[in-house]
C-alpha positions as CSV (number, residue, x, y, z in Angstrom):
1,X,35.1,-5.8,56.4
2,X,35.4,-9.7,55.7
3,X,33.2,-10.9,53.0
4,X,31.2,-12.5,55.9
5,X,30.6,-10.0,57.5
6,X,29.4,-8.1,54.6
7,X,26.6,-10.9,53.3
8,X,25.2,-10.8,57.1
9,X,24.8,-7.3,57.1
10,X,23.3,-7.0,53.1
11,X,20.6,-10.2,54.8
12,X,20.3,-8.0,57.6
13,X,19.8,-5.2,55.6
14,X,16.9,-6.7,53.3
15,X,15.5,-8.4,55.8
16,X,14.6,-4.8,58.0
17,X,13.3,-3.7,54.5
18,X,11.1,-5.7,53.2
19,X,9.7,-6.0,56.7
20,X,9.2,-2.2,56.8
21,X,7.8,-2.5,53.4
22,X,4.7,-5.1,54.5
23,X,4.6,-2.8,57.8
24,X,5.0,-5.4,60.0
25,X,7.4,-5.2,63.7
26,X,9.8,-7.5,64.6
27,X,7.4,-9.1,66.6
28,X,5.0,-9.9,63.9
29,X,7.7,-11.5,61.8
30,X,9.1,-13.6,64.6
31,X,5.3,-14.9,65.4
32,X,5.4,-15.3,61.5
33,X,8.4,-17.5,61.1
34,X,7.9,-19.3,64.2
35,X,10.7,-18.1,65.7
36,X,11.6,-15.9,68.8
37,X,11.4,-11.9,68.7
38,X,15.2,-11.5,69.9
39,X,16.0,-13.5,67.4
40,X,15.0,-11.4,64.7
41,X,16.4,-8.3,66.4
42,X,19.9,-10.1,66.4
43,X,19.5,-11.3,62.9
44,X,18.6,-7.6,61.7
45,X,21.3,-6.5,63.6
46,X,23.9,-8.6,61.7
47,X,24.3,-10.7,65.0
48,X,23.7,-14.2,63.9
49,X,24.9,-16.2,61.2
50,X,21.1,-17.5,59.9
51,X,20.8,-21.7,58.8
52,X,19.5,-22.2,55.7
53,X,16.6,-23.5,57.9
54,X,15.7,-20.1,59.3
55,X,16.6,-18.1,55.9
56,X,13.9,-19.7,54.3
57,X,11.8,-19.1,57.3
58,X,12.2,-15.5,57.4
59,X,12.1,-15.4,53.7
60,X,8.5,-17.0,53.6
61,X,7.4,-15.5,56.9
62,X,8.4,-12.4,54.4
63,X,6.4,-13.7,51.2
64,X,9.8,-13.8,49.6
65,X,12.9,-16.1,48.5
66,X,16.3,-16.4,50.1
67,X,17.4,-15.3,47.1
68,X,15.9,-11.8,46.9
69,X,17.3,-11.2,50.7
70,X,20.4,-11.8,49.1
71,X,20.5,-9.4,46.2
C-alpha cells in the first residue's frame, strides 16, 4: 500500500472512531461540519483525499485537531 493510501485510511480510520466515541451517525457529523452526508461516508471509507479546508472541518465538527485524526 502507497504511503497515501495508508494516511487516508489511518484519517479514515480516526475519523469513524472518534465519531463512534461522541455517538453521533454520519449524518450528524456531516450537519456538523457543514458538509454533505455522502461525503463523510466516502471520506470514512478512504474515498477522498480531504483539503486542509475540510480536515479541520471534520476535526472541529469532531471537538478535535487535525492532528489527533492523524496519530
Amino acid at each position: 500500500m502507497k504511503y497515501k493510501d495508508l494516511i487516508l485510511v489511518k484519517f479514515a480510520d480516526n475519523i469513524r472512531h472518534k465519531r463512534n466515541e461522541l455517538g453521533i451517525s454520519q449524518e450528524e457529523l456531516a450537519f456538523r461540519a457543514g458538509v454533505h452526508r455522502t461525503y463523510i461516508g466516502m471520506v470514512e471509507r478512504a474515498e477522498r483525499n480531504v483539503s486542509l479546508v475540510y480536515a479541520e472541518k471534520i476535526a472541529i465538527a469532531l471537538n478535535t485537531t487535525i492532528s489527533e485524526l492523524l496519530k
